[in-house]
C-alpha positions in Angstrom: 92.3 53.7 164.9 90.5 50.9 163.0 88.0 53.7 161.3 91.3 55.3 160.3 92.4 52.5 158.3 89.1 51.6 156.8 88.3 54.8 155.3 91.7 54.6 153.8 90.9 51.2 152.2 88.2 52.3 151.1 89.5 55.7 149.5 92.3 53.5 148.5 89.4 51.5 146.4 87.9 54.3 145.0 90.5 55.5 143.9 91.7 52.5 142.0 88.5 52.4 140.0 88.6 55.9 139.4 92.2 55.7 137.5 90.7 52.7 136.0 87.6 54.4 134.8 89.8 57.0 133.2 92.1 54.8 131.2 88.9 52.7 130.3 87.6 55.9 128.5 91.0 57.2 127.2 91.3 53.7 125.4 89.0 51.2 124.7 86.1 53.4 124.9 87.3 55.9 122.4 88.4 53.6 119.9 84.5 51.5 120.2 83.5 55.8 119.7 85.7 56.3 116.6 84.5 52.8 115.2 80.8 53.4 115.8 81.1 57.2 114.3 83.1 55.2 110.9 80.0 52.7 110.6 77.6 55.9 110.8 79.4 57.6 108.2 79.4 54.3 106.0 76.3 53.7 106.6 75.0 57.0 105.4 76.9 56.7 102.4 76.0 53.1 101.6 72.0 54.4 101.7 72.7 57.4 99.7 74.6 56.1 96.9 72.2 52.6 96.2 69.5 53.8 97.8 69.0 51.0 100.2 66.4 50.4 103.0 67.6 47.0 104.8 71.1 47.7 105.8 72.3 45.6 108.8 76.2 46.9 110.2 78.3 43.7 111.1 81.7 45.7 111.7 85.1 47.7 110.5 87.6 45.7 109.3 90.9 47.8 109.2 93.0 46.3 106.4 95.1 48.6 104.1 92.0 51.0 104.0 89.8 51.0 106.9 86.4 49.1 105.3 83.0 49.3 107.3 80.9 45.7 106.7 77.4 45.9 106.0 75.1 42.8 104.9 72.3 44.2 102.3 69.5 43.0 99.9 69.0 44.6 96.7 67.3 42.9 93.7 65.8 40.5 96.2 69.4 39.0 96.4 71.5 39.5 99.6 74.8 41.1 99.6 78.0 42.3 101.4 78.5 45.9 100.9 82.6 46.8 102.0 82.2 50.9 102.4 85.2 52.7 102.5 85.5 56.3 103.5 86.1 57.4 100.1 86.2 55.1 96.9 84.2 52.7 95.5 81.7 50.5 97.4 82.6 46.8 96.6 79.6 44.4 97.1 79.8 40.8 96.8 76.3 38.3 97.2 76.9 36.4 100.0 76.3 33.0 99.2 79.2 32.8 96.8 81.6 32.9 100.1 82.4 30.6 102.7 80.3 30.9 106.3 82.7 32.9 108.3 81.2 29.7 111.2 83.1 26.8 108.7 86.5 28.5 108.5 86.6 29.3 112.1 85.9 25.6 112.4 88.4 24.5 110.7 90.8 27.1 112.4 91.5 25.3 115.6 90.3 25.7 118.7 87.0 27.8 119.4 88.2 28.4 122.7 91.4 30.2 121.6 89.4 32.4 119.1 89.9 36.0 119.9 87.7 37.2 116.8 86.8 36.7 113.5 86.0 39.1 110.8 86.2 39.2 107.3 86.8 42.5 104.8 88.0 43.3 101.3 91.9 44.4 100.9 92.5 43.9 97.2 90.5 40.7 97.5 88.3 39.3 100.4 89.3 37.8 103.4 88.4 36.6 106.5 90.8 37.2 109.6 90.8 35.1 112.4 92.7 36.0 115.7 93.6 33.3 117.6 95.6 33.5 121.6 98.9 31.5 122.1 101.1 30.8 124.5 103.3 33.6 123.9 101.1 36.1 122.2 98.9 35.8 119.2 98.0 34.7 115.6 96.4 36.4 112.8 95.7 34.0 110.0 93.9 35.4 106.6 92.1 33.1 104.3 90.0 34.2 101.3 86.2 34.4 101.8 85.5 33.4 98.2 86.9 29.4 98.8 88.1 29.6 102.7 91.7 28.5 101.9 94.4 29.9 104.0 96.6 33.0 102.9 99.2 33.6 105.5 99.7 34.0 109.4 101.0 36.5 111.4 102.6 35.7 114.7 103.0 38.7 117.6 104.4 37.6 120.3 
């Protein structure tokens, strides 16, 4: 009777991780998949239109047009390159913004930081997610001077 119930606990287990294996995949795996295949296709563009040989990816920021992040030297002068699928690359040189580290200093809490990026949606900005008590905060400042924009609450 006892081997009865545990190979039910353990089909019970396996089980569990199966279904959440599958909704793994089905979520946050494909959207990390879609992301990565956006940067590629950037990423080809951005070296085929300026000719470029060091290109490092930092991320996709998804603003009113979906914007893949790339940190590039050309002229001997570094640069942030905002790609998006179609339209014009905007670049910007990269000490004439704030450190992304300063603003989320002066954010609040590192602790309560969910992430930070920063992107180009009619100007540039750096987005910083922060967790609440009841949900969360999306606050936008401008990269060019690091002053603060607007928040969004979701609760």
């Amino acid at each position: 009777m006892k081997w009865k119930i545990v190979i039910g606990l353990i089909g019970f287990i396996l089980l569990i991780t199966l279904i959440g294996t599958g909704v793994y995949q089905f979520t946050v795996a494909e959207a990390k998949e879609r992301e990565q295949t956006v940067a590629i296709q950037a990423e080809a563009r951005l070296k085929k239109e300026l000719a470029l040989k060091q290109i490092q990816f930092d991320h996709v920021f998804n603003g009113k047009t979906q914007y893949s992040v790339f940190t590039i030297e050309q002229d001997g002068q570094a640069l942030r390159a905002f790609v998006p699928k179609t339209g014009k690359i905007e670049t910007r040189r990269v000490k004439d913004g704030m450190k992304i580290a300063d603003v989320i200093r002066q954010a609040g809490n590192p602790e309560n930081i969910v992430s930070a990026k920063y992107g180009f949606e009619n100007r540039a900005l750096i987005e910083i997610v922060t967790k609440t008590a009841t949900g969360y905060d999306y606050s936008y400042y401008t990269y060019q001077e690091g002053s603060f924009i607007k928040r969004l609450r979701i609760n």
